[in-house]
GUGU-497582 format. One record per residue: residue in three letters; x, y, z of N, C-alpha, C, O in turn; chain; residue number from 1. Coordinates in nm, 2 decimals. Atoms other than C-alpha are relative to their C-alpha. Layout:
<r><resn>Ala</resn><n_xx>X</n_xx><n_yy>Y</n_yy><n_zz>Z</n_zz><ca_xx>X</ca_xx><ca_yy>Y</ca_yy><ca_zz>Z</ca_zz><c_xx>X</c_xx><c_yy>Y</c_yy><c_zz>Z</c_zz><o_xx>X</o_xx><o_yy>Y</o_yy><o_zz>Z</o_zz><chain>A</chain><resi>NUM</resi></r>
...
END
This chain:
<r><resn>Unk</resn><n_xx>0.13</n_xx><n_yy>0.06</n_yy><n_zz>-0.04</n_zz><ca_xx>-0.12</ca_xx><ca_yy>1.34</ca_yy><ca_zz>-0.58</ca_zz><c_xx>0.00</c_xx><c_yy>-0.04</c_yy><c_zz>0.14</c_zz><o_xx>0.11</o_xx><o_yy>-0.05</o_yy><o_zz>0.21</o_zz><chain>A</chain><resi>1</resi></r>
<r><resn>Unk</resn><n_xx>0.06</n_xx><n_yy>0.06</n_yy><n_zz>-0.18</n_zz><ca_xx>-0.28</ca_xx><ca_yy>1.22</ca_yy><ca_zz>-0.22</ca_zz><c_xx>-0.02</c_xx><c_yy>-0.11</c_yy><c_zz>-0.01</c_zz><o_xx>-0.08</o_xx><o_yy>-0.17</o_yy><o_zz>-0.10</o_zz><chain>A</chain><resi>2</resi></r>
<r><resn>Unk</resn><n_xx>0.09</n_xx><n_yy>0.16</n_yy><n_zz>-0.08</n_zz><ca_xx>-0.33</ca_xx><ca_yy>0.89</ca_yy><ca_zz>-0.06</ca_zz><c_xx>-0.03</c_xx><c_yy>-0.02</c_yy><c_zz>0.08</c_zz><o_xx>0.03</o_xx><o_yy>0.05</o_yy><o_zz>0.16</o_zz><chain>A</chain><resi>3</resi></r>
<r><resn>Unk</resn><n_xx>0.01</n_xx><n_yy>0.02</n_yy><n_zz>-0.18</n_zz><ca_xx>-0.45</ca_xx><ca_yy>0.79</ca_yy><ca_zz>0.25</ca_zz><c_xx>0.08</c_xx><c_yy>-0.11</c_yy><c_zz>0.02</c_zz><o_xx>0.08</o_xx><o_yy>-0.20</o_yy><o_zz>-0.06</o_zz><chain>A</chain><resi>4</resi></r>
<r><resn>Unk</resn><n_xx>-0.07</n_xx><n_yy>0.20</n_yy><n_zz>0.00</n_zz><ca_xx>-0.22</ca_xx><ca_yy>0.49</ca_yy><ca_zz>0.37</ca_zz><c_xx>0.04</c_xx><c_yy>0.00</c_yy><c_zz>0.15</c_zz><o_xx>0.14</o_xx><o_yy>0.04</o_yy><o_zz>0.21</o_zz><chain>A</chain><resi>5</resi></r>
<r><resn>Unk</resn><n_xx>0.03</n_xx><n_yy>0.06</n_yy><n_zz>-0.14</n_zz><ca_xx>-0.31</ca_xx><ca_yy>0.38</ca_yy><ca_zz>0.70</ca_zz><c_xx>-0.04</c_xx><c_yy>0.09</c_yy><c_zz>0.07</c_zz><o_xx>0.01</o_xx><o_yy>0.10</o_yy><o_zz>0.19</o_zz><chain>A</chain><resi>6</resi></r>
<r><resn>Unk</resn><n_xx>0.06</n_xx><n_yy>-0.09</n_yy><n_zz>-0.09</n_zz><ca_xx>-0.51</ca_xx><ca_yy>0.66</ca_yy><ca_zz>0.80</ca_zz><c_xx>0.08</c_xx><c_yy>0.14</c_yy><c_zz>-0.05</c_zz><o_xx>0.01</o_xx><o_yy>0.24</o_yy><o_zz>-0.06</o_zz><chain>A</chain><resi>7</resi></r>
<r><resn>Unk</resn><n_xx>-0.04</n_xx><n_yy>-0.17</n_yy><n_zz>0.01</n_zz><ca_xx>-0.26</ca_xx><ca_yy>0.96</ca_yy><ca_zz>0.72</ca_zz><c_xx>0.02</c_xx><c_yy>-0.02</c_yy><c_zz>-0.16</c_zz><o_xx>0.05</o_xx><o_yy>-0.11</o_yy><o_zz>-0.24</o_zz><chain>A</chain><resi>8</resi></r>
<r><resn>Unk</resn><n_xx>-0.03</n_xx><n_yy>-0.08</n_yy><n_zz>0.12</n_zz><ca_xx>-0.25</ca_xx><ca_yy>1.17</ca_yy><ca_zz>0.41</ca_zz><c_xx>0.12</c_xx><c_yy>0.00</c_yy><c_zz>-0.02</c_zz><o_xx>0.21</o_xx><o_yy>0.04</o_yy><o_zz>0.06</o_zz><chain>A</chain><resi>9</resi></r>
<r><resn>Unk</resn><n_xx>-0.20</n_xx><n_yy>0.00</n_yy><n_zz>0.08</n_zz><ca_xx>0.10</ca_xx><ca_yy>1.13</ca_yy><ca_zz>0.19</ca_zz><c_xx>-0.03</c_xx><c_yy>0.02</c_yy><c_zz>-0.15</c_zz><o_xx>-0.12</o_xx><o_yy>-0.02</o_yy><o_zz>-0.22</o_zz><chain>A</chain><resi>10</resi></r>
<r><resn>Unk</resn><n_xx>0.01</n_xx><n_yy>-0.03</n_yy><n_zz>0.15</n_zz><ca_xx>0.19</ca_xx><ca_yy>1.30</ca_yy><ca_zz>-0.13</ca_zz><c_xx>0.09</c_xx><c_yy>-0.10</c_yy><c_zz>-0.08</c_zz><o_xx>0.20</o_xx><o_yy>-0.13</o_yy><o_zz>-0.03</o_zz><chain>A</chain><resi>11</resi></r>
<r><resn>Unk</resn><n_xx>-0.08</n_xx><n_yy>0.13</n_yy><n_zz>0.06</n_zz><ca_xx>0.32</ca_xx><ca_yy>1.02</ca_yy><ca_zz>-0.39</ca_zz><c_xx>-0.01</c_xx><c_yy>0.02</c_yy><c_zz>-0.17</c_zz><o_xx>-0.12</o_xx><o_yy>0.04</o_yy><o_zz>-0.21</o_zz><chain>A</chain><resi>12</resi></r>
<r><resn>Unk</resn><n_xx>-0.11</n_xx><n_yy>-0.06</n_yy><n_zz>0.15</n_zz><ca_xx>0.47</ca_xx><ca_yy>1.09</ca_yy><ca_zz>-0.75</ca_zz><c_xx>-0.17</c_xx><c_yy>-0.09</c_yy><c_zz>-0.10</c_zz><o_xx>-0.20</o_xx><o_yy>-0.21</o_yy><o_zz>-0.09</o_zz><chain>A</chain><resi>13</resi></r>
<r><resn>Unk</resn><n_xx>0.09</n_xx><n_yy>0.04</n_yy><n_zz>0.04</n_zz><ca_xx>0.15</ca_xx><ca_yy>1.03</ca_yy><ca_zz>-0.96</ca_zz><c_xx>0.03</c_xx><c_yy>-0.11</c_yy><c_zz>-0.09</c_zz><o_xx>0.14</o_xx><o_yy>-0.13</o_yy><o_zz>-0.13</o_zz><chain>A</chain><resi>14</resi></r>
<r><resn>Unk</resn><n_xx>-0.07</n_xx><n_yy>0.11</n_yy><n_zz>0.06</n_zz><ca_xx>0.15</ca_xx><ca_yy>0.72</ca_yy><ca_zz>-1.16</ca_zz><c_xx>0.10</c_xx><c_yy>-0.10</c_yy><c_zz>0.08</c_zz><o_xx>0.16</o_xx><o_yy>-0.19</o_yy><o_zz>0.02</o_zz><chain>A</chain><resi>15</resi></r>
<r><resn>Unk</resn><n_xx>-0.10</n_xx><n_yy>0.03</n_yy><n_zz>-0.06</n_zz><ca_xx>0.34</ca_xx><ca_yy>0.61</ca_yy><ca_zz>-0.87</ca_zz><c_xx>-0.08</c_xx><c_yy>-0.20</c_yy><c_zz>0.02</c_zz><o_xx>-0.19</o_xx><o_yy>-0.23</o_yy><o_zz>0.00</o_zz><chain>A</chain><resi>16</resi></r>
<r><resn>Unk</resn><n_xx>0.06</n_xx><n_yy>0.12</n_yy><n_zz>0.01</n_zz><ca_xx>0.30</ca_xx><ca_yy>0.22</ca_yy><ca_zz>-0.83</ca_zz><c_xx>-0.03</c_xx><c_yy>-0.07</c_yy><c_zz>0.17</c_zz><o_xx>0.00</o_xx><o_yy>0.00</o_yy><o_zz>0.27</o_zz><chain>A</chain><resi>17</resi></r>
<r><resn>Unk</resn><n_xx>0.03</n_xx><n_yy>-0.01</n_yy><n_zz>-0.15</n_zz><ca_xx>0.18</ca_xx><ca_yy>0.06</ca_yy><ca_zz>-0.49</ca_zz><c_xx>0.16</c_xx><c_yy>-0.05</c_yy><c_zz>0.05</c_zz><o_xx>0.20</o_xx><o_yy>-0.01</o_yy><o_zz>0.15</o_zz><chain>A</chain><resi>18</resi></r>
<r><resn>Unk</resn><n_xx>-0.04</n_xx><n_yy>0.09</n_yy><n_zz>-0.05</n_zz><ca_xx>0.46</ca_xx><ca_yy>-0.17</ca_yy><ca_zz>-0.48</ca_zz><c_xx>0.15</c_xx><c_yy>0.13</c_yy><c_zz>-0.02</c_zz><o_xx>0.25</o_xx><o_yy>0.12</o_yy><o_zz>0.06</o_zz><chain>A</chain><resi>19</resi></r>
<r><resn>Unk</resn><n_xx>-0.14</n_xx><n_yy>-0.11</n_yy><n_zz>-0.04</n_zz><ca_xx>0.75</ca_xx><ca_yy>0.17</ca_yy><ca_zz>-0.54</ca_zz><c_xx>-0.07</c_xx><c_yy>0.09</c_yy><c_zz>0.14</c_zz><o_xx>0.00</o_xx><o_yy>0.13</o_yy><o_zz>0.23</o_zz><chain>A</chain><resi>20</resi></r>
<r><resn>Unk</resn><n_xx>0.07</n_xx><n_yy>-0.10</n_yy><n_zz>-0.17</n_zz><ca_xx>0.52</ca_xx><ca_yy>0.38</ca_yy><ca_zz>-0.25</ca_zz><c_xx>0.06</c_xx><c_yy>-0.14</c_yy><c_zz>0.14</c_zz><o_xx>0.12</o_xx><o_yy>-0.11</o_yy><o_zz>0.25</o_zz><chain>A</chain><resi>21</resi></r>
<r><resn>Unk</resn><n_xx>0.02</n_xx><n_yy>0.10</n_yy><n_zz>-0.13</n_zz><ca_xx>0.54</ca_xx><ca_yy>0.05</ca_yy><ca_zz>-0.01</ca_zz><c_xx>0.20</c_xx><c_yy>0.02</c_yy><c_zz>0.00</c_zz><o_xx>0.26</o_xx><o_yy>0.01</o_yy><o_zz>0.10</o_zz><chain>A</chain><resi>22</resi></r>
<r><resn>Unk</resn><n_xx>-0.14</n_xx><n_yy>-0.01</n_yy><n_zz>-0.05</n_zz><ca_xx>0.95</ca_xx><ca_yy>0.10</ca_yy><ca_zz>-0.08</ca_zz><c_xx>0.04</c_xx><c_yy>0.09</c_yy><c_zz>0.00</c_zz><o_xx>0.16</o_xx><o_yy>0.08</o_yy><o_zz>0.02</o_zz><chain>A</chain><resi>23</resi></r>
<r><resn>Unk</resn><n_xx>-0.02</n_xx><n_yy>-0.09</n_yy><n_zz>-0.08</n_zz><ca_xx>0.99</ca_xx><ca_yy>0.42</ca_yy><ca_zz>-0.01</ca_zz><c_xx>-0.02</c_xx><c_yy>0.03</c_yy><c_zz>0.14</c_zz><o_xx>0.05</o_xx><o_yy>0.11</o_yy><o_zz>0.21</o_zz><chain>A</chain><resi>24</resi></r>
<r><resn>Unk</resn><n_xx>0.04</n_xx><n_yy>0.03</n_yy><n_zz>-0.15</n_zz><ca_xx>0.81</ca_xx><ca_yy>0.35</ca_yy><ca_zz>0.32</ca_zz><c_xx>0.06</c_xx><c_yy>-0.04</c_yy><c_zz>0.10</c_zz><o_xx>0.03</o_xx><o_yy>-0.04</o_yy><o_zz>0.22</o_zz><chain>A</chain><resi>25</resi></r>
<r><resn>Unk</resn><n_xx>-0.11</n_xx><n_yy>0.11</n_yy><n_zz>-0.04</n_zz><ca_xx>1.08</ca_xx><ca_yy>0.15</ca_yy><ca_zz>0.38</ca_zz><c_xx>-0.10</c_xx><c_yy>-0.15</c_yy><c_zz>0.07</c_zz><o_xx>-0.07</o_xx><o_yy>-0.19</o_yy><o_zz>0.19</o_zz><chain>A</chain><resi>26</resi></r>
<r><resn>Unk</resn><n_xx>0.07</n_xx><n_yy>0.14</n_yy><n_zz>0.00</n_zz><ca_xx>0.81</ca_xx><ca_yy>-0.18</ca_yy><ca_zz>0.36</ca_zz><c_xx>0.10</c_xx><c_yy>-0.11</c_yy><c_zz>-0.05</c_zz><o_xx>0.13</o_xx><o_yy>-0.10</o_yy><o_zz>-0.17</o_zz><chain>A</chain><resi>27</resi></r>
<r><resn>Unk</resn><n_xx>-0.05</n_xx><n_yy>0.10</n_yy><n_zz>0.13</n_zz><ca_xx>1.03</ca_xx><ca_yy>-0.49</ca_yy><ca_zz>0.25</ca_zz><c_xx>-0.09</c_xx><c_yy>-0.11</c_yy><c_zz>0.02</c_zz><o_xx>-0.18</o_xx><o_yy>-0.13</o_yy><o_zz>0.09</o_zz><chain>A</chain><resi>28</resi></r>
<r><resn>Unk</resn><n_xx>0.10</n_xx><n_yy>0.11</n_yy><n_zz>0.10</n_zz><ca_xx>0.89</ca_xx><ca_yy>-0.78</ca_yy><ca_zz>0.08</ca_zz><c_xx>-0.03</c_xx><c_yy>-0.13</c_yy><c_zz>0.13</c_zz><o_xx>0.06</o_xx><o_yy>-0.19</o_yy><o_zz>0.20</o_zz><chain>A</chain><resi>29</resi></r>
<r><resn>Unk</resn><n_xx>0.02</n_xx><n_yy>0.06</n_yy><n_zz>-0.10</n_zz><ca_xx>0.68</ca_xx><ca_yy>-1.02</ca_yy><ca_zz>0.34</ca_zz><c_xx>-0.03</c_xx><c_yy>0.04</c_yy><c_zz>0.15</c_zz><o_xx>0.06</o_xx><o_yy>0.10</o_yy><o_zz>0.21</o_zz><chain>A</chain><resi>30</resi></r>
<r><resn>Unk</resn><n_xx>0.00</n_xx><n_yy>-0.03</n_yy><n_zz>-0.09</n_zz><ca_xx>0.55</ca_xx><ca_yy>-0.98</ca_yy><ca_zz>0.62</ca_zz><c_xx>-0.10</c_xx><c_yy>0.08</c_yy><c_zz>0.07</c_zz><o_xx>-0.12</o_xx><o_yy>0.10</o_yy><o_zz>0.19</o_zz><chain>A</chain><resi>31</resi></r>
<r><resn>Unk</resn><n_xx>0.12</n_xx><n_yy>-0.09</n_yy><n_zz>0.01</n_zz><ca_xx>0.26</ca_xx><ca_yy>-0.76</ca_yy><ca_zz>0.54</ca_zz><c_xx>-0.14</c_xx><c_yy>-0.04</c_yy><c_zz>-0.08</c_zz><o_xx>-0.12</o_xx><o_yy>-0.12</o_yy><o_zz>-0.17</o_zz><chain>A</chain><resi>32</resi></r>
<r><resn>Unk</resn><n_xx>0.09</n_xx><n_yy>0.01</n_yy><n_zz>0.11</n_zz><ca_xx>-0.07</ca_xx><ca_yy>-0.78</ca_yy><ca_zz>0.36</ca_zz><c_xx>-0.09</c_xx><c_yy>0.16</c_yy><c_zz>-0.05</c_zz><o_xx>-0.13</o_xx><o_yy>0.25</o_yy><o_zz>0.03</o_zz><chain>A</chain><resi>33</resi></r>
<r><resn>Unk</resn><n_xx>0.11</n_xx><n_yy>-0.12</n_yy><n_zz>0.05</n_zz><ca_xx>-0.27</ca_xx><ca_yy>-0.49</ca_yy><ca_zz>0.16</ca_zz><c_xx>-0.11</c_xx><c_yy>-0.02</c_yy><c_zz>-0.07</c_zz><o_xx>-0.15</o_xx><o_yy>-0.12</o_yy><o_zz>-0.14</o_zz><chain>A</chain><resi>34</resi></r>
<r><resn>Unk</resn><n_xx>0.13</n_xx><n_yy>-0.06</n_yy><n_zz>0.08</n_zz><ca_xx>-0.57</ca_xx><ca_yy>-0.32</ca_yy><ca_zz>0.05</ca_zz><c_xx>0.01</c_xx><c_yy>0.12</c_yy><c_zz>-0.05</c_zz><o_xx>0.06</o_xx><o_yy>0.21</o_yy><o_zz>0.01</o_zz><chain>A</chain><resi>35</resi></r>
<r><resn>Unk</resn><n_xx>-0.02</n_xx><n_yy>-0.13</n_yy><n_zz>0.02</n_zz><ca_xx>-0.60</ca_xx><ca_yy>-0.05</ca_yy><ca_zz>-0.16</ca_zz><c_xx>-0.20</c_xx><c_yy>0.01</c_yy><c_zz>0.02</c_zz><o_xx>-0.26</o_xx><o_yy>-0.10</o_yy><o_zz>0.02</o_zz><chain>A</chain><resi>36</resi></r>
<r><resn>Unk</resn><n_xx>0.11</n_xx><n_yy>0.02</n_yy><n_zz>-0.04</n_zz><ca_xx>-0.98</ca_xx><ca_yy>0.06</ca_yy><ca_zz>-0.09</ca_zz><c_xx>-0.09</c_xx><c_yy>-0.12</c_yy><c_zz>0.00</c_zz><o_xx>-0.16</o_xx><o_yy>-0.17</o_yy><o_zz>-0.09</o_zz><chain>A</chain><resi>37</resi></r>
<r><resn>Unk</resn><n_xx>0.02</n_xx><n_yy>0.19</n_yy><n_zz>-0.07</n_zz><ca_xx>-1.06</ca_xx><ca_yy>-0.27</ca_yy><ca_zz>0.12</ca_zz><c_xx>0.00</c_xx><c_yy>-0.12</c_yy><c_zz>-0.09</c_zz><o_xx>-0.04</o_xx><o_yy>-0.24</o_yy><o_zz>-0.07</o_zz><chain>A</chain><resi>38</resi></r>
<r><resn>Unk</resn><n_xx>-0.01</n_xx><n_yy>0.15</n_yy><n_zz>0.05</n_zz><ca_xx>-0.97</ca_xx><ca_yy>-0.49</ca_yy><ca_zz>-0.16</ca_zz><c_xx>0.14</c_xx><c_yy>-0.04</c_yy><c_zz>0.03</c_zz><o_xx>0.23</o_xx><o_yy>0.04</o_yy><o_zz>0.02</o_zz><chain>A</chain><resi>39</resi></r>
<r><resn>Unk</resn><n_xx>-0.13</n_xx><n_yy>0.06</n_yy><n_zz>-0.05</n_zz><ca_xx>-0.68</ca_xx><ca_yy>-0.69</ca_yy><ca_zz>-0.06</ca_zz><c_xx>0.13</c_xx><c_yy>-0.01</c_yy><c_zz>-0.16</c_zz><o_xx>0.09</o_xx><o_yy>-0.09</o_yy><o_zz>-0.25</o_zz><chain>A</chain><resi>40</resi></r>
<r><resn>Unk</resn><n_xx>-0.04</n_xx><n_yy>0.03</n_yy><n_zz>0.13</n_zz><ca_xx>-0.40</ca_xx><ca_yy>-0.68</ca_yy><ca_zz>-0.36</ca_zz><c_xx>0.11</c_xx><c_yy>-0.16</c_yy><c_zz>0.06</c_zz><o_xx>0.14</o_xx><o_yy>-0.20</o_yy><o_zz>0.17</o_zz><chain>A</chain><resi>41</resi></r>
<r><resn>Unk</resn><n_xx>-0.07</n_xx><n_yy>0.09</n_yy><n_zz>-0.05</n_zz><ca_xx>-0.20</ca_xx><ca_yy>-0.98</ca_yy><ca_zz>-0.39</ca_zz><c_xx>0.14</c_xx><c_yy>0.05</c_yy><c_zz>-0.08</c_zz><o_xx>0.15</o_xx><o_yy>0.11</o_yy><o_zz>-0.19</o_zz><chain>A</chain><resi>42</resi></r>
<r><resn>Unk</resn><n_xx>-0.13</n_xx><n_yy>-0.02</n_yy><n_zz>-0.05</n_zz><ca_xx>0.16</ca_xx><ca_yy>-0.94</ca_yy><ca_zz>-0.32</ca_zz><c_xx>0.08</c_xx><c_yy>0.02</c_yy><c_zz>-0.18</c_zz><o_xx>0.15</o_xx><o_yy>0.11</o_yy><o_zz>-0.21</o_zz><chain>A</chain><resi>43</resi></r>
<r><resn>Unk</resn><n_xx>-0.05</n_xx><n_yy>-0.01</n_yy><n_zz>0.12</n_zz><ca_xx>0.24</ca_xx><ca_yy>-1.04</ca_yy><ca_zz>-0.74</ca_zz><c_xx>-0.04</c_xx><c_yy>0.09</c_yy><c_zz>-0.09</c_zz><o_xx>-0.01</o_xx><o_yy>0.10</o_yy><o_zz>-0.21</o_zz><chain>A</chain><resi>44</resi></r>
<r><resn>Unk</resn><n_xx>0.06</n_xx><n_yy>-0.10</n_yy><n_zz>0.12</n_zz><ca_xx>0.05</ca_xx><ca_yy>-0.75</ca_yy><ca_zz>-0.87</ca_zz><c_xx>0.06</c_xx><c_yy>0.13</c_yy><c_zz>0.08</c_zz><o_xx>0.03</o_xx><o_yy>0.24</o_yy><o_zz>0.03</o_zz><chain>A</chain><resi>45</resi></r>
<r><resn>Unk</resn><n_xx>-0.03</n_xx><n_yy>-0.13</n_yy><n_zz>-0.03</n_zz><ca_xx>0.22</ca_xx><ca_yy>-0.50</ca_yy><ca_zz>-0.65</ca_zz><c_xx>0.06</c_xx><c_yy>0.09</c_yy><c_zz>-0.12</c_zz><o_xx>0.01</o_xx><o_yy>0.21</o_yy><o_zz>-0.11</o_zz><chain>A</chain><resi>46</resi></r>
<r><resn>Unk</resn><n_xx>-0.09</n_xx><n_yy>-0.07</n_yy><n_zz>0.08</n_zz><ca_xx>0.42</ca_xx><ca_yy>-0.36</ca_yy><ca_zz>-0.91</ca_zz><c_xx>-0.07</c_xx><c_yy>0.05</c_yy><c_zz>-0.14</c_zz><o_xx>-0.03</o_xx><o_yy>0.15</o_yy><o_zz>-0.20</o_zz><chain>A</chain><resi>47</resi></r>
<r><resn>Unk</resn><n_xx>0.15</n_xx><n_yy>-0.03</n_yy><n_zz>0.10</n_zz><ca_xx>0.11</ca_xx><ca_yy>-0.35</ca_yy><ca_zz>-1.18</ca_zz><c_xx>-0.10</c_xx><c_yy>0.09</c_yy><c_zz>0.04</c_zz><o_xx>-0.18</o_xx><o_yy>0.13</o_yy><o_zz>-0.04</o_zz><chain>A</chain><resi>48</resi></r>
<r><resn>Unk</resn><n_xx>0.10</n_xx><n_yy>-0.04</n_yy><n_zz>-0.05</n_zz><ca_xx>-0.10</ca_xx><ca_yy>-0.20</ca_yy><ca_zz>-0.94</ca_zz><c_xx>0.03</c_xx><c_yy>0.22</c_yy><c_zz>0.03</c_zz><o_xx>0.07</o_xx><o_yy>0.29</o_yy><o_zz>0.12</o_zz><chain>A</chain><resi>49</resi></r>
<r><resn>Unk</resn><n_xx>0.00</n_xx><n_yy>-0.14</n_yy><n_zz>-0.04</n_zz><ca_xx>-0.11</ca_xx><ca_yy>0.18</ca_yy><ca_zz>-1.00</ca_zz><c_xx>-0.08</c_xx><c_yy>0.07</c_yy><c_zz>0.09</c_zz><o_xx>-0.21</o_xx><o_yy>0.06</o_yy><o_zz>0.08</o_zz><chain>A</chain><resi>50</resi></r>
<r><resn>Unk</resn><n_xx>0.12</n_xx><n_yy>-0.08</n_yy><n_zz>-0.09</n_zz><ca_xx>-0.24</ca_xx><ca_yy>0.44</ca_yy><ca_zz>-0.71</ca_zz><c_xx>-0.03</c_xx><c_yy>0.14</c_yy><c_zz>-0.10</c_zz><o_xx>0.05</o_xx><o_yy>0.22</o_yy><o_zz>-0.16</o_zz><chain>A</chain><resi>51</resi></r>
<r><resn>Unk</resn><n_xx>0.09</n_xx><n_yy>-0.09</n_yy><n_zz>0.01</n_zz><ca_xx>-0.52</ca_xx><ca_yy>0.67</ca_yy><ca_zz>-0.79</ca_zz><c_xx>-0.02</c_xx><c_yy>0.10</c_yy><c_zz>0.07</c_zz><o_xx>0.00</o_xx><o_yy>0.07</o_yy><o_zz>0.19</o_zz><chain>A</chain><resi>52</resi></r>
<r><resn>Unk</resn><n_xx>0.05</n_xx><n_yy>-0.17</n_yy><n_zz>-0.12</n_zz><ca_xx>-0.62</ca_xx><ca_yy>1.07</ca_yy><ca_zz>-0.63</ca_zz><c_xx>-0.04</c_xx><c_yy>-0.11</c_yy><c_zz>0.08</c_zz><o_xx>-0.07</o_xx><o_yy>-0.21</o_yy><o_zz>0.02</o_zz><chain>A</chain><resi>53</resi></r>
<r><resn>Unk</resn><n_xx>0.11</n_xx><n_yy>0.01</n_yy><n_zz>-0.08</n_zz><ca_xx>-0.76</ca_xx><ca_yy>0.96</ca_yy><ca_zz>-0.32</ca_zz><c_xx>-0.01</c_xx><c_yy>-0.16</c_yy><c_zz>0.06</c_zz><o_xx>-0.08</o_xx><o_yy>-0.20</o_yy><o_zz>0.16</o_zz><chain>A</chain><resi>54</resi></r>
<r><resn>Unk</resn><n_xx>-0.04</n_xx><n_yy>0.13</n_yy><n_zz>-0.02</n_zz><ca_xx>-0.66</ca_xx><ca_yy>0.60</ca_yy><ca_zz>-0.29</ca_zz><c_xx>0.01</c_xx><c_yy>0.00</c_yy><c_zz>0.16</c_zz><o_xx>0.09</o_xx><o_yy>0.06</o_yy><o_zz>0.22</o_zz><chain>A</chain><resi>55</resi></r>
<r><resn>Unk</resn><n_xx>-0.08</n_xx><n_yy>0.07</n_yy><n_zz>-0.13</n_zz><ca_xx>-0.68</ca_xx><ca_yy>0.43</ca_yy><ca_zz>0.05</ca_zz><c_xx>0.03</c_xx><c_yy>-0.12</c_yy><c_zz>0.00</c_zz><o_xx>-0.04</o_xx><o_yy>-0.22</o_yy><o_zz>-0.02</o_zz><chain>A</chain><resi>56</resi></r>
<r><resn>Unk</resn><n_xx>-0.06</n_xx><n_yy>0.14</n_yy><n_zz>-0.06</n_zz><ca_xx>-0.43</ca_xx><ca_yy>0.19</ca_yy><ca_zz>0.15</ca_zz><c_xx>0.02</c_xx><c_yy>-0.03</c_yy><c_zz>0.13</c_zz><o_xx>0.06</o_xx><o_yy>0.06</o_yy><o_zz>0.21</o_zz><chain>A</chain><resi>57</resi></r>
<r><resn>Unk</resn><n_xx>0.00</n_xx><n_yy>0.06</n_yy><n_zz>-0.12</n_zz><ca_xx>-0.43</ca_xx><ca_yy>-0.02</ca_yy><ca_zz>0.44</ca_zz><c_xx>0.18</c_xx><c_yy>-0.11</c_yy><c_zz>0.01</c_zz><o_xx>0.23</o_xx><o_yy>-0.19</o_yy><o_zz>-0.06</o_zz><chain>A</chain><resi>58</resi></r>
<r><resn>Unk</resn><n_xx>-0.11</n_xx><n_yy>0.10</n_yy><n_zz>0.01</n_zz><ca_xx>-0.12</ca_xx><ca_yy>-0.20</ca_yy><ca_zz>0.51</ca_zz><c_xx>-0.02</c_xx><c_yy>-0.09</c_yy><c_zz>0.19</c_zz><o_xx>-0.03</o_xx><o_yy>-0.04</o_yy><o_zz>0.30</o_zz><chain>A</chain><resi>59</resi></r>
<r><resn>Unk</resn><n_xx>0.01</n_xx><n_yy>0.10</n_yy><n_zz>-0.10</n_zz><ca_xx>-0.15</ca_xx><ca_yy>-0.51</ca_yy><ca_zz>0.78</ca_zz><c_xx>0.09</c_xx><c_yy>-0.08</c_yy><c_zz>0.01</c_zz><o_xx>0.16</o_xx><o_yy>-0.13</o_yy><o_zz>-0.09</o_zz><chain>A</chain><resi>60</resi></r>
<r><resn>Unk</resn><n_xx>-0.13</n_xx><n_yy>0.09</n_yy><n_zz>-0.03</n_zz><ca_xx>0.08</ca_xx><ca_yy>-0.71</ca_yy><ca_zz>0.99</ca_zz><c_xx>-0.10</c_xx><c_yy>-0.12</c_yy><c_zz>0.04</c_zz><o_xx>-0.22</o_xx><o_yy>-0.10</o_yy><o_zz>0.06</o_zz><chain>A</chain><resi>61</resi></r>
<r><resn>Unk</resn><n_xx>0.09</n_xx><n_yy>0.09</n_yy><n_zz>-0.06</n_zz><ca_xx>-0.06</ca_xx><ca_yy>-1.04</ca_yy><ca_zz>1.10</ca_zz><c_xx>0.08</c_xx><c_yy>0.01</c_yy><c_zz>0.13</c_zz><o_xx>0.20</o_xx><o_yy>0.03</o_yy><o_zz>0.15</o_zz><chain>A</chain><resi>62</resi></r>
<r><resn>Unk</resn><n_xx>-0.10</n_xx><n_yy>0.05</n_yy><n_zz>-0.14</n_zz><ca_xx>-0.02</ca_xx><ca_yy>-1.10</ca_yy><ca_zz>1.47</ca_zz><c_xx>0.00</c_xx><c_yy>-0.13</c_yy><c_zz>0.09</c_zz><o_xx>-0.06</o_xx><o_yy>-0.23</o_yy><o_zz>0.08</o_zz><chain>A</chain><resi>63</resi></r>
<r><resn>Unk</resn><n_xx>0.01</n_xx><n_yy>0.14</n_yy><n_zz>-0.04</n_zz><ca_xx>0.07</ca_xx><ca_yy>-1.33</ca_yy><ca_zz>1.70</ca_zz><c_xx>-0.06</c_xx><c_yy>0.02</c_yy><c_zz>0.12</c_zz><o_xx>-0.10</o_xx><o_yy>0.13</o_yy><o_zz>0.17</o_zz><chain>A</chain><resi>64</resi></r>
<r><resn>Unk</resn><n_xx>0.06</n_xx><n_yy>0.05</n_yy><n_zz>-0.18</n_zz><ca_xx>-0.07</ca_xx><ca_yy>-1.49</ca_yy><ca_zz>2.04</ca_zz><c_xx>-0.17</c_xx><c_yy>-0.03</c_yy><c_zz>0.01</c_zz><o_xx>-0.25</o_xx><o_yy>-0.02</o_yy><o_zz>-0.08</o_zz><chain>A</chain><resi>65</resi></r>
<r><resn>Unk</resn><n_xx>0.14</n_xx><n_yy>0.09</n_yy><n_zz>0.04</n_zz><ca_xx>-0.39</ca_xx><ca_yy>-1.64</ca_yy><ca_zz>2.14</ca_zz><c_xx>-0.10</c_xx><c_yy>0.10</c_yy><c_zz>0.13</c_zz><o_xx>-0.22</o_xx><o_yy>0.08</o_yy><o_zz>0.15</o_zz><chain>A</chain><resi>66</resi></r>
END
């Protein structure tokens, strides 16, 4: 199946969960926040949160400086 995740197209094992795609990505835990289409998931449901065809994910860093 397809996702969008952060703008580009990636094929990912259907059924695949957000929080096993984010460690394949080599994402580790902290440090980031997501959305799968603009809703923000929280960090405890990664692993519950199955991706859909077509799914966009956003993944964000907070930054620093003023």
């Amino acid at each position: 199946m397809e996702v969008v995740f952060n703008g580009d197209a990636i094929a990912c094992t259907n059924g695949e969960s957000l929080s096993g795609l984010l460690q394949q990505l080599g994402y580790q835990q902290g440090g980031f926040a997501t959305a799968i289409n603009s809703t923000f998931v929280p960090r405890s449901d990664y692993d519950n949160t199955q991706l859909q065809q077509g799914d966009t994910i956003e993944v964000v860093a907070p930054m620093q400086g003023g």
